[in-house]
PDB file of N, CA, C and O in Angstrom:
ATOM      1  N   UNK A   1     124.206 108.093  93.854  1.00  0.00           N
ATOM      2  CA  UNK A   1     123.697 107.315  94.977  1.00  0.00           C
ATOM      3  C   UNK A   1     124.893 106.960  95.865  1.00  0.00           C
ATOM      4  O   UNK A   1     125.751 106.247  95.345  1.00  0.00           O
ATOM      5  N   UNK A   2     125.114 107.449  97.422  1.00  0.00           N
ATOM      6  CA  UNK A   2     126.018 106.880  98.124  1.00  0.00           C
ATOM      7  C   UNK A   2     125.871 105.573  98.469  1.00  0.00           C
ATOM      8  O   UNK A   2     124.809 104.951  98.501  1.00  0.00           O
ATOM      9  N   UNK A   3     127.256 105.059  98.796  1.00  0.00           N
ATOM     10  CA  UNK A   3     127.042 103.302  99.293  1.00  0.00           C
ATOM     11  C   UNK A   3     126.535 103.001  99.858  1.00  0.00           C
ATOM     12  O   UNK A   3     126.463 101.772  99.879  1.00  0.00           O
ATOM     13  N   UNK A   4     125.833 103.643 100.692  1.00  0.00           N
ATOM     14  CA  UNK A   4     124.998 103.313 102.252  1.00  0.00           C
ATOM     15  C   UNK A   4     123.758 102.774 101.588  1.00  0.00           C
ATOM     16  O   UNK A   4     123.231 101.687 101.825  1.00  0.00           O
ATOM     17  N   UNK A   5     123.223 104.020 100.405  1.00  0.00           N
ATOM     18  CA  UNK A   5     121.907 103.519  99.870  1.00  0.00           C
ATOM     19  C   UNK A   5     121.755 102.790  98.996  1.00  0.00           C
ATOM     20  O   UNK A   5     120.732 102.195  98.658  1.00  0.00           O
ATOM     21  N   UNK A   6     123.184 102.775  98.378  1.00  0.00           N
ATOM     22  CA  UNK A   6     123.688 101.179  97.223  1.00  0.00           C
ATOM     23  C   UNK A   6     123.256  99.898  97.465  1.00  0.00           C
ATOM     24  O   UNK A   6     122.659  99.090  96.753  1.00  0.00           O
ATOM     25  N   UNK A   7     123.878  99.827  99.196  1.00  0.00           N
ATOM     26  CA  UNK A   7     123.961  98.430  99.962  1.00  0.00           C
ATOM     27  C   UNK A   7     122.432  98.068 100.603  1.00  0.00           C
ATOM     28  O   UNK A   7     122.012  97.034 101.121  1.00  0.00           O
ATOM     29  N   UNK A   8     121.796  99.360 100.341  1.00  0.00           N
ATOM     30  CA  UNK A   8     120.060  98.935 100.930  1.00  0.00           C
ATOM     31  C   UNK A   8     119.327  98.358  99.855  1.00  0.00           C
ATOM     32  O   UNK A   8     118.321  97.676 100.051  1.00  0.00           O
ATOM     33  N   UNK A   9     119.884  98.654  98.499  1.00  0.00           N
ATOM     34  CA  UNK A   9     119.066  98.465  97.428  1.00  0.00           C
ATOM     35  C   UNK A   9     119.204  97.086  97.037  1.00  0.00           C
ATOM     36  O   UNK A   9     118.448  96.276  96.501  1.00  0.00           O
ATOM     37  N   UNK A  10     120.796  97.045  97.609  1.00  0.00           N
ATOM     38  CA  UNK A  10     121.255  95.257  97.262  1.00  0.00           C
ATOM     39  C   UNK A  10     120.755  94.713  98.406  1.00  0.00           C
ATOM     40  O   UNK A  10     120.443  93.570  98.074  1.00  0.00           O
ATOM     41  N   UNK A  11     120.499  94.858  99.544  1.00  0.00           N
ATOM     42  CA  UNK A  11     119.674  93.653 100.474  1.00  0.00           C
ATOM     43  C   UNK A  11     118.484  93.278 100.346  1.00  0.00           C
ATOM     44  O   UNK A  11     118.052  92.139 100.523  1.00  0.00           O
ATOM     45  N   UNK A  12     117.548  94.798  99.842  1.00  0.00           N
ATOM     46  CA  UNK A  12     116.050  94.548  99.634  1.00  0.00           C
ATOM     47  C   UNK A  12     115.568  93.817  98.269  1.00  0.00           C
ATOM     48  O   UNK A  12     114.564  93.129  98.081  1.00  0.00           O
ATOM     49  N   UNK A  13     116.569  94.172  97.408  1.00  0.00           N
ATOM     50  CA  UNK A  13     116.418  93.151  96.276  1.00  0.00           C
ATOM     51  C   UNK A  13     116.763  91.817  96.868  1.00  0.00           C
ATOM     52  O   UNK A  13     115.879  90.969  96.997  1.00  0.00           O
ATOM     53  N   UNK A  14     117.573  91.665  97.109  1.00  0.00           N
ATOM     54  CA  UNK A  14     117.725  89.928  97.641  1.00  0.00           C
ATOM     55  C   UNK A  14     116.526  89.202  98.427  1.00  0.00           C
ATOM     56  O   UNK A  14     115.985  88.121  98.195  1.00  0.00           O
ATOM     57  N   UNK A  15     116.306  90.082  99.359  1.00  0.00           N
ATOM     58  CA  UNK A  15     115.043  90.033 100.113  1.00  0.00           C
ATOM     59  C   UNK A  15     113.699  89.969  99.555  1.00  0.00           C
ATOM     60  O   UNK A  15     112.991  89.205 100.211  1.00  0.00           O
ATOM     61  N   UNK A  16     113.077  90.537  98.517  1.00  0.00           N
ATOM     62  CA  UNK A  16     112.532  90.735  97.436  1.00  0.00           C
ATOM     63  C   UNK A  16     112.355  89.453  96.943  1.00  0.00           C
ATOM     64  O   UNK A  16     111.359  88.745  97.096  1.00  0.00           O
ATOM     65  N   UNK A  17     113.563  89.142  96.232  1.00  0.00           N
ATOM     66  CA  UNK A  17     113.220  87.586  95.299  1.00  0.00           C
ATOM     67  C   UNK A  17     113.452  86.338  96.778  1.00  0.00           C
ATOM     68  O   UNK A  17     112.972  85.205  96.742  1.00  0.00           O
ATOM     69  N   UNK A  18     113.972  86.685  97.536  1.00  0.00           N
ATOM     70  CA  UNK A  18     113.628  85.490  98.778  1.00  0.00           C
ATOM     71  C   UNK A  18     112.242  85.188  99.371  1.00  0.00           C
ATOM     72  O   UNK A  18     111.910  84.089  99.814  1.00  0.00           O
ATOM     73  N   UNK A  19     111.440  86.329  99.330  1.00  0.00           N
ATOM     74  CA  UNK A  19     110.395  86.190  99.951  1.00  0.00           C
ATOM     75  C   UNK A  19     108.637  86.251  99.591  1.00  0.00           C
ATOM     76  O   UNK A  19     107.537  86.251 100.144  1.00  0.00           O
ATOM     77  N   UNK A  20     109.560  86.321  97.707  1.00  0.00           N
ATOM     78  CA  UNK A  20     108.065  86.991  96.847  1.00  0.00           C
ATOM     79  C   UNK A  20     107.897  86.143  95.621  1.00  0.00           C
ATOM     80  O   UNK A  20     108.959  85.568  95.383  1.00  0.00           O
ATOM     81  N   UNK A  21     107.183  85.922  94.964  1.00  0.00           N
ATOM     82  CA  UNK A  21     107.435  84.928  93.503  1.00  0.00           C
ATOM     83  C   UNK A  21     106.813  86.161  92.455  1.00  0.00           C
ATOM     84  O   UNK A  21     105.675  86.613  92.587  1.00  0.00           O
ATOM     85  N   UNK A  22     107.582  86.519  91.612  1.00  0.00           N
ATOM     86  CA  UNK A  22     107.473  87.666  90.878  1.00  0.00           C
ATOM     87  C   UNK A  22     106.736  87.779  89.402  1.00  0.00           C
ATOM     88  O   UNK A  22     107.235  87.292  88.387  1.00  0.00           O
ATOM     89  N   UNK A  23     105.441  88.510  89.426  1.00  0.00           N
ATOM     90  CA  UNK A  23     104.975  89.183  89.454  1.00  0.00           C
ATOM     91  C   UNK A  23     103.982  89.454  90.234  1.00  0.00           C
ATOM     92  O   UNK A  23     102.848  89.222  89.814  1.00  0.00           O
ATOM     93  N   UNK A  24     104.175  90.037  91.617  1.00  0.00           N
ATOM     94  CA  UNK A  24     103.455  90.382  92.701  1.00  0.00           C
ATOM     95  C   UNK A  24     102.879  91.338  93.127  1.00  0.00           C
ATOM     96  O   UNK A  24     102.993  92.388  92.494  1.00  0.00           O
ATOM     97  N   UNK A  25     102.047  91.310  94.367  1.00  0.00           N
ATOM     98  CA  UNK A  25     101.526  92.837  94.337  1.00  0.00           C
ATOM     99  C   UNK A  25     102.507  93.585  95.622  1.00  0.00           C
ATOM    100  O   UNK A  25     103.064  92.899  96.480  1.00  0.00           O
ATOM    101  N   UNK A  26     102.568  94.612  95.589  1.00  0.00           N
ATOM    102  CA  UNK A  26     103.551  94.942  96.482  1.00  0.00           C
ATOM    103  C   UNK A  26     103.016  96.466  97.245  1.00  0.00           C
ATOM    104  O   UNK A  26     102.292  97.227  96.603  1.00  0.00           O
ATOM    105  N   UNK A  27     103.288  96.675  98.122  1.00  0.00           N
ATOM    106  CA  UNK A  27     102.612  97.845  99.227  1.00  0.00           C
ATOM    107  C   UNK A  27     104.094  98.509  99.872  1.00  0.00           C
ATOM    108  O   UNK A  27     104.976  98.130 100.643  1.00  0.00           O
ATOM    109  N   UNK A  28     103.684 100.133  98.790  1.00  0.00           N
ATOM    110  CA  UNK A  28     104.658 101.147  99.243  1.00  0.00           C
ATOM    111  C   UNK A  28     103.967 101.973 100.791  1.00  0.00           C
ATOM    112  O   UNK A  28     102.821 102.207 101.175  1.00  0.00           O
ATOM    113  N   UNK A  29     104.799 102.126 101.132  1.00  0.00           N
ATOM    114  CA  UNK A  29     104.616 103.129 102.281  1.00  0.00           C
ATOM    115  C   UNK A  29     105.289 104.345 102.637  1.00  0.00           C
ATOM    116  O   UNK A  29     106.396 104.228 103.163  1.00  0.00           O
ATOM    117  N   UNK A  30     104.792 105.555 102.434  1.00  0.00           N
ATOM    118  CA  UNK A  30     105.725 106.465 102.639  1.00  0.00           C
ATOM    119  C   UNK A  30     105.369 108.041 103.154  1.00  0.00           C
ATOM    120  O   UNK A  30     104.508 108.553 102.438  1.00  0.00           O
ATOM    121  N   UNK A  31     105.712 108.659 103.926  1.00  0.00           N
ATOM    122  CA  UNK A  31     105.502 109.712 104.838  1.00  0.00           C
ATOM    123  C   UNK A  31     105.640 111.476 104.167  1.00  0.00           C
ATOM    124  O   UNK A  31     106.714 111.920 104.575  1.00  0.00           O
ATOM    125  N   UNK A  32     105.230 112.063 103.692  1.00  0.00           N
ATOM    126  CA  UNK A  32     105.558 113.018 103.228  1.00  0.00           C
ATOM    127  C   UNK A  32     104.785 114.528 103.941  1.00  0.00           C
ATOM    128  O   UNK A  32     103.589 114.470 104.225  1.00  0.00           O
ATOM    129  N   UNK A  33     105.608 115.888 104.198  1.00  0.00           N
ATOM    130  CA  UNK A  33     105.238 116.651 105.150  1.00  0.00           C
ATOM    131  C   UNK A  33     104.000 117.055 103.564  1.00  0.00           C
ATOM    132  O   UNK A  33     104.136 116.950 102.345  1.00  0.00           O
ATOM    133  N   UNK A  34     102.525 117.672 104.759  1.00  0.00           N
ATOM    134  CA  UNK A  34     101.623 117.756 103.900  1.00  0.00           C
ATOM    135  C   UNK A  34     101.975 118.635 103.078  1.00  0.00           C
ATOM    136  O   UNK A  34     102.782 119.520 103.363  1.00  0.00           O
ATOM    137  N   UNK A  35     101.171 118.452 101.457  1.00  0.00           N
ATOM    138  CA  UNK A  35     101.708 119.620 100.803  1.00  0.00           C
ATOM    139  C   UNK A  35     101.202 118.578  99.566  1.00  0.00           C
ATOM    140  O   UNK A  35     101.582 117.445  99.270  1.00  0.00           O
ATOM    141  N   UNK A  36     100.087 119.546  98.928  1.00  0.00           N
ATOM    142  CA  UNK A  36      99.508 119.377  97.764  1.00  0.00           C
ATOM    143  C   UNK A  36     100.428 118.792  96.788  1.00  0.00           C
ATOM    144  O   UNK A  36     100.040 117.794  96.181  1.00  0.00           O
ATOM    145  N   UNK A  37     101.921 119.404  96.481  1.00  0.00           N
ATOM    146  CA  UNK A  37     102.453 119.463  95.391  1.00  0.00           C
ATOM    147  C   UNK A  37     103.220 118.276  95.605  1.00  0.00           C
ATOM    148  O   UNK A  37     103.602 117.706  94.582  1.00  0.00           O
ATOM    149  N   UNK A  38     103.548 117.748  96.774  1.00  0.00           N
ATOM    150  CA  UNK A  38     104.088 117.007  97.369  1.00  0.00           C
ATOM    151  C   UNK A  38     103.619 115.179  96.778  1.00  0.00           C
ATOM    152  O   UNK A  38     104.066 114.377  95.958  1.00  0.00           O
ATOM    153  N   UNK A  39     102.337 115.230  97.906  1.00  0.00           N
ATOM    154  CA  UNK A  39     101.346 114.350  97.429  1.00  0.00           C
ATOM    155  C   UNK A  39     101.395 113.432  95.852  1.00  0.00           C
ATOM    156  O   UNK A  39     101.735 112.281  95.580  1.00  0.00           O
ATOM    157  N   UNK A  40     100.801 114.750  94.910  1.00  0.00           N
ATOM    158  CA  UNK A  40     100.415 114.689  94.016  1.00  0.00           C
ATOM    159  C   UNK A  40     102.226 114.476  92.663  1.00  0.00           C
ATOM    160  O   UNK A  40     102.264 114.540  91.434  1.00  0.00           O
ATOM    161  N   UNK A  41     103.008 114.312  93.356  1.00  0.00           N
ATOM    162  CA  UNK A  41     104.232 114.207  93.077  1.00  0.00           C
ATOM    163  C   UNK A  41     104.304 112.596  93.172  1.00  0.00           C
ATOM    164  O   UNK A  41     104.426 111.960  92.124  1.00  0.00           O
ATOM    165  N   UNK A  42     104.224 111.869  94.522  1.00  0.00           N
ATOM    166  CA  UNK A  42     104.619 110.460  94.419  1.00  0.00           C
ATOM    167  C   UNK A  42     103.027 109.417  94.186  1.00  0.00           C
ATOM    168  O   UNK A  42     102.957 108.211  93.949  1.00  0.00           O
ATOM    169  N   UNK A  43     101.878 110.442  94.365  1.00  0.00           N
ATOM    170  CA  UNK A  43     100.888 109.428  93.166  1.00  0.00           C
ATOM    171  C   UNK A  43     101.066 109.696  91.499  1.00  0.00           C
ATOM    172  O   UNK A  43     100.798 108.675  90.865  1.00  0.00           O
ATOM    173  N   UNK A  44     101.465 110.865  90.642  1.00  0.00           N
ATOM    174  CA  UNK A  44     102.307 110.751  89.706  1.00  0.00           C
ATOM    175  C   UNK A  44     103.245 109.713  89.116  1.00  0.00           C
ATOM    176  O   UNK A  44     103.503 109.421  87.949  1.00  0.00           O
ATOM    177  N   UNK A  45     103.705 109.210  90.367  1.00  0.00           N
ATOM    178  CA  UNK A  45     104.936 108.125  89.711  1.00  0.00           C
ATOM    179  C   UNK A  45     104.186 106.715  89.469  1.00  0.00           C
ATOM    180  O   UNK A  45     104.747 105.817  88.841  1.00  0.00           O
ATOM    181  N   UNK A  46     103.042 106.586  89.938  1.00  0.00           N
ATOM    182  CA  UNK A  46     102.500 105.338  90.250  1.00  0.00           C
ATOM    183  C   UNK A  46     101.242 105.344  89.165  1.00  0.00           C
ATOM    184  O   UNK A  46     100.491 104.375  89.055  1.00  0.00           O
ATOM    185  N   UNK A  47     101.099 106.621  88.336  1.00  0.00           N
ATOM    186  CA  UNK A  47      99.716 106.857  87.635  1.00  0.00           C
ATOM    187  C   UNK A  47      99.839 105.863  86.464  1.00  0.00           C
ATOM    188  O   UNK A  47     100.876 105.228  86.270  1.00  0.00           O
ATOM    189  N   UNK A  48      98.931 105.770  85.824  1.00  0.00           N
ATOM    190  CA  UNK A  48      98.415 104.695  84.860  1.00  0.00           C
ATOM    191  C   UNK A  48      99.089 103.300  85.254  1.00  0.00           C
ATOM    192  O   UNK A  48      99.346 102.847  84.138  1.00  0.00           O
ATOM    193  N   UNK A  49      99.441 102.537  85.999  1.00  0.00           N
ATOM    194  CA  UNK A  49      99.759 101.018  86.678  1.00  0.00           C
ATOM    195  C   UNK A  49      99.160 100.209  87.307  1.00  0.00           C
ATOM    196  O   UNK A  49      99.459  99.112  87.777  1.00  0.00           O
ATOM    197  N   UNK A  50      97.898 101.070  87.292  1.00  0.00           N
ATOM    198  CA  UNK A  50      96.438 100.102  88.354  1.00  0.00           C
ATOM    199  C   UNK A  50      96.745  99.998  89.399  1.00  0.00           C
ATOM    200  O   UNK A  50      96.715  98.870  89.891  1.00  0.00           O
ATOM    201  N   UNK A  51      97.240 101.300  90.317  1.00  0.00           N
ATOM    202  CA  UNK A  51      97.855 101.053  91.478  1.00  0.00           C
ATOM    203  C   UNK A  51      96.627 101.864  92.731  1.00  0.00           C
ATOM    204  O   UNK A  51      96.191 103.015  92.689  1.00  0.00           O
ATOM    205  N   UNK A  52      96.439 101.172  93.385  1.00  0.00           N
ATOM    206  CA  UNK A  52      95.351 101.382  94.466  1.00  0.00           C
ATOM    207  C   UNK A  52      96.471 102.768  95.470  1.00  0.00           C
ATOM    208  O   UNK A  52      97.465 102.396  96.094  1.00  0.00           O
ATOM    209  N   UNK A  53      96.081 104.148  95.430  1.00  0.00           N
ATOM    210  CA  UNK A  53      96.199 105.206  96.617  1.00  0.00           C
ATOM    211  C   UNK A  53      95.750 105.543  97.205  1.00  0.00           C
ATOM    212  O   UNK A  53      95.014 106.481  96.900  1.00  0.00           O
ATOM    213  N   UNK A  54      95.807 105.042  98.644  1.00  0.00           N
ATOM    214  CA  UNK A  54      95.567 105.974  99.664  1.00  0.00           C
ATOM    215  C   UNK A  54      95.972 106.816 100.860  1.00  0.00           C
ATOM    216  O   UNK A  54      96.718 106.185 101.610  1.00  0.00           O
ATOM    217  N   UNK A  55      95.719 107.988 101.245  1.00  0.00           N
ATOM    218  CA  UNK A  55      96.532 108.593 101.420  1.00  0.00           C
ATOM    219  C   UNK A  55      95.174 109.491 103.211  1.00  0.00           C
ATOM    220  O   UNK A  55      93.998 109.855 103.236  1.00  0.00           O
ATOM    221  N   UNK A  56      96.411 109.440 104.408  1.00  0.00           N
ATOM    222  CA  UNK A  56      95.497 109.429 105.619  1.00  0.00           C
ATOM    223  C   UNK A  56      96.890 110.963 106.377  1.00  0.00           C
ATOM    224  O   UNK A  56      98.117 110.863 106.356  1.00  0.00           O
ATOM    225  N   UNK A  57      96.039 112.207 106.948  1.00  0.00           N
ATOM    226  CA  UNK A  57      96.666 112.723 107.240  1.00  0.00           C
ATOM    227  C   UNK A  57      97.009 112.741 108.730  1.00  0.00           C
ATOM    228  O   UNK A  57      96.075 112.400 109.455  1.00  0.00           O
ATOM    229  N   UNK A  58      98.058 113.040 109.286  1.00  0.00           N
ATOM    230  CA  UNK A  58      98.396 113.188 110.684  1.00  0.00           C
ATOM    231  C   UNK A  58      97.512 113.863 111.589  1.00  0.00           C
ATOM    232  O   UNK A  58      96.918 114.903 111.304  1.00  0.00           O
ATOM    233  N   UNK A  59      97.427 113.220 112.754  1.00  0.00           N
ATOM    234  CA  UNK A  59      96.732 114.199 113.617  1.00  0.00           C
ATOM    235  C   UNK A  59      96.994 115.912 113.768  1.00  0.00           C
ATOM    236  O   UNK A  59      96.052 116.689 113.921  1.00  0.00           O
ATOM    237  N   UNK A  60      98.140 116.265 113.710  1.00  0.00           N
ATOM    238  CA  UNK A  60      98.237 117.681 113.691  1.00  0.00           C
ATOM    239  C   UNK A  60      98.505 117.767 112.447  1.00  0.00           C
ATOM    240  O   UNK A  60      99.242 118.746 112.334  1.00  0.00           O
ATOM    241  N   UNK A  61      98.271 117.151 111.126  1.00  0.00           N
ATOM    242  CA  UNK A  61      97.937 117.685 109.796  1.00  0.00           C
ATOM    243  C   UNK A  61      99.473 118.191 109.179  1.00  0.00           C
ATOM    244  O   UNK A  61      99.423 119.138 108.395  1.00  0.00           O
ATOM    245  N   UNK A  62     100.613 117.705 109.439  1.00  0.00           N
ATOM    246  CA  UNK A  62     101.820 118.082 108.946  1.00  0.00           C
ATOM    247  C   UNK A  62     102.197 117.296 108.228  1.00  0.00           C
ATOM    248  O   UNK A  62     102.791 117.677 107.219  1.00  0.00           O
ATOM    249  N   UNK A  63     102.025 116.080 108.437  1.00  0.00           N
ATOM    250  CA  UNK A  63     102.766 115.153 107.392  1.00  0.00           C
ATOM    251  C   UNK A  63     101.320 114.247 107.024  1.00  0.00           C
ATOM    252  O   UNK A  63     100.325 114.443 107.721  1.00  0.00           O
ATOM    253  N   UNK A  64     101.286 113.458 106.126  1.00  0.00           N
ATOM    254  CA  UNK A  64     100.469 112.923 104.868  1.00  0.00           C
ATOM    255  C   UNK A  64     101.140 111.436 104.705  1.00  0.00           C
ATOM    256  O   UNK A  64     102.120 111.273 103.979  1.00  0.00           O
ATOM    257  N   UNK A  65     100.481 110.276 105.501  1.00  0.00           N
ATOM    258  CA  UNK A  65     100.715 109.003 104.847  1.00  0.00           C
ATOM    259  C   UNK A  65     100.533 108.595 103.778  1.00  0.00           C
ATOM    260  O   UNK A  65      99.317 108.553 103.593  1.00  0.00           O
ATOM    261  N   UNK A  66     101.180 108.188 102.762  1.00  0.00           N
ATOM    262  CA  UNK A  66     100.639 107.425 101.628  1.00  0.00           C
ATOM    263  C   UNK A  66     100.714 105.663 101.506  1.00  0.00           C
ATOM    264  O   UNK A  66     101.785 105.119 101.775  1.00  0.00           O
ATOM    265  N   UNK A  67      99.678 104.939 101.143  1.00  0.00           N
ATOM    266  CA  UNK A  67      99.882 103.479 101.076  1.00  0.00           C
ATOM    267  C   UNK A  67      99.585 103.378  99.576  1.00  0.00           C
ATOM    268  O   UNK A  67      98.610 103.959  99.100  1.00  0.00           O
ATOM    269  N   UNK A  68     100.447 102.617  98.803  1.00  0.00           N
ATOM    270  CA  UNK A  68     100.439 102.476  97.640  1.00  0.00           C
ATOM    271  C   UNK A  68     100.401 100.842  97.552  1.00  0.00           C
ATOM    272  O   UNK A  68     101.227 100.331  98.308  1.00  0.00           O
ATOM    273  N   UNK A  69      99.615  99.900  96.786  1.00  0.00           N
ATOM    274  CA  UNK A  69      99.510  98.544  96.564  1.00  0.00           C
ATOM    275  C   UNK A  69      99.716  98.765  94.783  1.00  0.00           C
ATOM    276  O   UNK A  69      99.311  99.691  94.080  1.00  0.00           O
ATOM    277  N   UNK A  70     100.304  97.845  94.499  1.00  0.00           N
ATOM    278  CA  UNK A  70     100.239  97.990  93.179  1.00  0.00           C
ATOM    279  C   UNK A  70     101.171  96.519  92.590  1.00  0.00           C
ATOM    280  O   UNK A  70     102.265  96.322  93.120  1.00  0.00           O
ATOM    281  N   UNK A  71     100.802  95.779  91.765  1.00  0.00           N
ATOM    282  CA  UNK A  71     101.250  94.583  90.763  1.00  0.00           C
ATOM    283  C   UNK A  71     102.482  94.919  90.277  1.00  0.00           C
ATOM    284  O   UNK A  71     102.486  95.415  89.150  1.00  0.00           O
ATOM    285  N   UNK A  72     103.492  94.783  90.815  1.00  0.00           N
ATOM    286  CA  UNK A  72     104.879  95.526  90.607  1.00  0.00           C
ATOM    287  C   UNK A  72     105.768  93.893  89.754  1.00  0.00           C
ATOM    288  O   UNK A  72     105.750  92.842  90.393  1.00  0.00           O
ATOM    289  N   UNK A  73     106.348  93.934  88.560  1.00  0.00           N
ATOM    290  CA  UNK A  73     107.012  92.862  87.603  1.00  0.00           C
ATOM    291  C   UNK A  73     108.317  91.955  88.487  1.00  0.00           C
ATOM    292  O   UNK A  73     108.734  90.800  88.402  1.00  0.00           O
ATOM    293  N   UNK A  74     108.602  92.892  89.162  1.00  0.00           N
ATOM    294  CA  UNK A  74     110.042  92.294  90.077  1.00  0.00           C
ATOM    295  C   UNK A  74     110.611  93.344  90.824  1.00  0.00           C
ATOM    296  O   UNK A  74     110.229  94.513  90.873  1.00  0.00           O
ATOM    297  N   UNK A  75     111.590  92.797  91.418  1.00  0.00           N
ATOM    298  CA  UNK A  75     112.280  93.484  92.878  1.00  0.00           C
ATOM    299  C   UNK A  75     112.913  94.840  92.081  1.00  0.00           C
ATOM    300  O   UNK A  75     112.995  95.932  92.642  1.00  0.00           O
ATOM    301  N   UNK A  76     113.368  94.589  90.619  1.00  0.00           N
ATOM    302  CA  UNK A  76     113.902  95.443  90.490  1.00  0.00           C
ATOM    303  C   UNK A  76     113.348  96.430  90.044  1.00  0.00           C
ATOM    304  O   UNK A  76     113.913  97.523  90.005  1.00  0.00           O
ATOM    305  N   UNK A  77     112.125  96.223  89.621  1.00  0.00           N
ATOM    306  CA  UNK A  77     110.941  97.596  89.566  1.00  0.00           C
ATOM    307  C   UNK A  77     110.448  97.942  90.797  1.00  0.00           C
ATOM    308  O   UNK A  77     110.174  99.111  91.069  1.00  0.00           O
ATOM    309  N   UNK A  78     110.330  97.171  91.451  1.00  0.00           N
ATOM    310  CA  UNK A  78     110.259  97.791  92.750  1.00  0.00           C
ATOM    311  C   UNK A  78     111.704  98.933  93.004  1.00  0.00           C
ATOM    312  O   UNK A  78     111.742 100.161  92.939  1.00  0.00           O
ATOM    313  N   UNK A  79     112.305  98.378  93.171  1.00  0.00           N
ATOM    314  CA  UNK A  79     113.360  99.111  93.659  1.00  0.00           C
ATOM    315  C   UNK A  79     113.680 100.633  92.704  1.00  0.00           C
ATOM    316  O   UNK A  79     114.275 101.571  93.234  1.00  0.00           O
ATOM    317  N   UNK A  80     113.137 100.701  91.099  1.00  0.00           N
ATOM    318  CA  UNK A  80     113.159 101.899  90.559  1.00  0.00           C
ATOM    319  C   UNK A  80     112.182 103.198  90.914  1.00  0.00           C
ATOM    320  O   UNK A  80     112.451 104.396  90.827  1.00  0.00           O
ATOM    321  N   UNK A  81     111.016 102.579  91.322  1.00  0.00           N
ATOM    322  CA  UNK A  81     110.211 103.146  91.983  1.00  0.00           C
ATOM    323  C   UNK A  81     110.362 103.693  93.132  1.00  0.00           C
ATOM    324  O   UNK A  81     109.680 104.717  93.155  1.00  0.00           O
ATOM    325  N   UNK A  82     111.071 103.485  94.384  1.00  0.00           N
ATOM    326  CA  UNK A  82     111.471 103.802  95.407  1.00  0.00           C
ATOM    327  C   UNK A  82     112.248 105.040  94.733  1.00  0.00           C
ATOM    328  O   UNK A  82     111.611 106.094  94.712  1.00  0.00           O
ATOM    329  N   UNK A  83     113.462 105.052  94.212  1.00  0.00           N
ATOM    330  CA  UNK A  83     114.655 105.719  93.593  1.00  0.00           C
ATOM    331  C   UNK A  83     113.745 106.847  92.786  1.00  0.00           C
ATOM    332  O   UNK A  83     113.938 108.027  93.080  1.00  0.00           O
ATOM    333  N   UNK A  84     112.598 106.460  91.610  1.00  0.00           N
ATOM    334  CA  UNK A  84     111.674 107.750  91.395  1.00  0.00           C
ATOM    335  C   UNK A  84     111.645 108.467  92.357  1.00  0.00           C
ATOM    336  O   UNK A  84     112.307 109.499  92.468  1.00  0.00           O
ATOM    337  N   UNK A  85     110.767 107.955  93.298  1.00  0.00           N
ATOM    338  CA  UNK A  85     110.237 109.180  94.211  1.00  0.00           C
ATOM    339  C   UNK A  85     111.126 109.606  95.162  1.00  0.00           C
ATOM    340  O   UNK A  85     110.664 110.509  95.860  1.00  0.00           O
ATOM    341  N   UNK A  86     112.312 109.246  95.447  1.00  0.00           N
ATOM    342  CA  UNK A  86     113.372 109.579  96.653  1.00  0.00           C
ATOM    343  C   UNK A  86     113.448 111.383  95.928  1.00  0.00           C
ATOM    344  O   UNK A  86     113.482 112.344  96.696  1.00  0.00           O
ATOM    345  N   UNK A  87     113.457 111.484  95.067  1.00  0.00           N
ATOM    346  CA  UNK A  87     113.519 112.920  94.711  1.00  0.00           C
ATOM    347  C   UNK A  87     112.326 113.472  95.425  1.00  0.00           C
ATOM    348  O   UNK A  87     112.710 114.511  95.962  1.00  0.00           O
ATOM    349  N   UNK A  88     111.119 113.279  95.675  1.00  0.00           N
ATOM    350  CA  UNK A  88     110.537 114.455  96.191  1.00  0.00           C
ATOM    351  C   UNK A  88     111.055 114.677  97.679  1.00  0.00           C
ATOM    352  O   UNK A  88     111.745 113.932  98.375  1.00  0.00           O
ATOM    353  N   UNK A  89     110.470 116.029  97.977  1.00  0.00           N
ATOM    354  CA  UNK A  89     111.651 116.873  99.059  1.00  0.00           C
ATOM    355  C   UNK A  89     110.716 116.595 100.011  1.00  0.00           C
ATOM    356  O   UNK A  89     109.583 117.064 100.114  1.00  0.00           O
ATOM    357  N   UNK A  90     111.470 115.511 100.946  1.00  0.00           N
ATOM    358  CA  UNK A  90     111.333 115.579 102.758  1.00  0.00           C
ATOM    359  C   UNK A  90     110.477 114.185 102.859  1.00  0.00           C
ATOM    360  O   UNK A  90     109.869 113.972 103.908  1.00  0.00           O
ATOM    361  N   UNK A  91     110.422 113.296 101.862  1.00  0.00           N
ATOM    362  CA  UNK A  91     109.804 111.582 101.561  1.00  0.00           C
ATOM    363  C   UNK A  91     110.378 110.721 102.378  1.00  0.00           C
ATOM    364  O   UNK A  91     111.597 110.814 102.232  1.00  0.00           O
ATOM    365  N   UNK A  92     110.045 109.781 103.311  1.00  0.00           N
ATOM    366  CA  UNK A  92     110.735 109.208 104.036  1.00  0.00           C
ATOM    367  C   UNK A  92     109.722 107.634 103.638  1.00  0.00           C
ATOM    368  O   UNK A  92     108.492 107.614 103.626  1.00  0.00           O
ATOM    369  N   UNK A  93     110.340 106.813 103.438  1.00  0.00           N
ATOM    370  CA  UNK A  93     110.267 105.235 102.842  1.00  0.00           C
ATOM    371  C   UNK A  93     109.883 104.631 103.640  1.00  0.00           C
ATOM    372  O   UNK A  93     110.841 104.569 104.412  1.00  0.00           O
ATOM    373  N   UNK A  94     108.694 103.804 104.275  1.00  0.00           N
ATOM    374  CA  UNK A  94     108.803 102.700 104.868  1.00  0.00           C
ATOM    375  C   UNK A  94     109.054 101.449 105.017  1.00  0.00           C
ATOM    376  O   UNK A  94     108.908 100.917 106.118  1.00  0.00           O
TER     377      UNK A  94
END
């Protein structure tokens, strides 16, 4: 992990326990170019957690919103979760 994305992980955690009382529900957001394998890659990470997916495609059908809500323990599971899915190819975080 470079420092750039070190120092994001340390603000949003701080931010995290400043603004949340933990065990909360928490809403991922994230952009991925369409693609079955894709998709079905970052609802994978979220499977068996009782996590509500839904997922709305672009007007010209290239990229694939996903909204993820889910009862997440603390900032710092939050934050492992992000780091799961940063591996799939071309995921952009909201």
């Amino acid at each position: 992990m470079d420092k750039k994305t070190e120092e994001f992980y340390i603000r949003l955690r701080e931010e995290l326990n400043n603004t949340s009382d933990w065990p909360c529900e928490y809403l991922y957001k994230f952009i991925v170019p369409t693609s079955p394998k894709k998709i079905e890659e970052v609802e994978n990470a979220f499977d068996n957690i009782g996590a509500v997916i839904k997922t709305k495609q672009s007007k010209n059908a290239k990229y694939t919103g996903i909204s993820i809500n889910v009862m997440m323990e603390s900032p710092e599971h939050v934050i492992e979760k992000y780091i799961e899915v940063s591996s799939v190819e071309g995921i952009i975080s909201l």
